[in-house]
N, C-alpha and C positions, 0 to 999 in steps of 0.2 A: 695464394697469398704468400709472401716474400719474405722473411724476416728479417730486420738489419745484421748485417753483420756486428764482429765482435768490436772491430774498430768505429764501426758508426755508431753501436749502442755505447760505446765507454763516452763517444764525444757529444752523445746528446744534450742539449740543454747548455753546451758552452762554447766559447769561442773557441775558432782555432789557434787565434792570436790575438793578445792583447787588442782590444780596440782603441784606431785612432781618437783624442779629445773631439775632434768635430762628429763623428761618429757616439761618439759616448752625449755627444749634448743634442746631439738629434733625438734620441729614443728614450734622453734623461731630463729634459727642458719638460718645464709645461709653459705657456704663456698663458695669457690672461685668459682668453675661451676654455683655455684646460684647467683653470684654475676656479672660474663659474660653474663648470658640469662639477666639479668634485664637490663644492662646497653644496650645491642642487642636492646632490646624488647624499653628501653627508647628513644635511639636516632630513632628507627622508627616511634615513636609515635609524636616526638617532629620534624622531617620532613613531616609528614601527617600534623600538625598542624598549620607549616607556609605556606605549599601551601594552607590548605582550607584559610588563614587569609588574601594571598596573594589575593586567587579568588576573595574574597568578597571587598576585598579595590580594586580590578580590578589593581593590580601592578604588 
């Protein structure tokens, strides 16, 4: 196993260069299909949430 070097490990996780706007609204857009699975994905989060809240005040 290989470890990154000093220059790859400092750049991880960032660009190398500012990214262009059409690039920034590719990875930053949702449209509407992305905006159904989150709101999916929210209301089963926010129902997990009040049973454990339910469990633990024992109501």
């Amino acid at each position: 196993m290989e470890f990154p070097a000093d220059e790859q490990a400092g750049a991880y996780g960032r660009f190398v260069e500012e990214p262009t706007r059409p690039e920034t609204e590719r990875f930053f857009y949702l449209d509407d299909m992305d905006r159904r699975l989150i709101g999916k994905r929210r209301v089963i989060t926010t129902v997990w949430v009040s049973r454990c809240s339910c469990a633990r005040s024992g109501t």
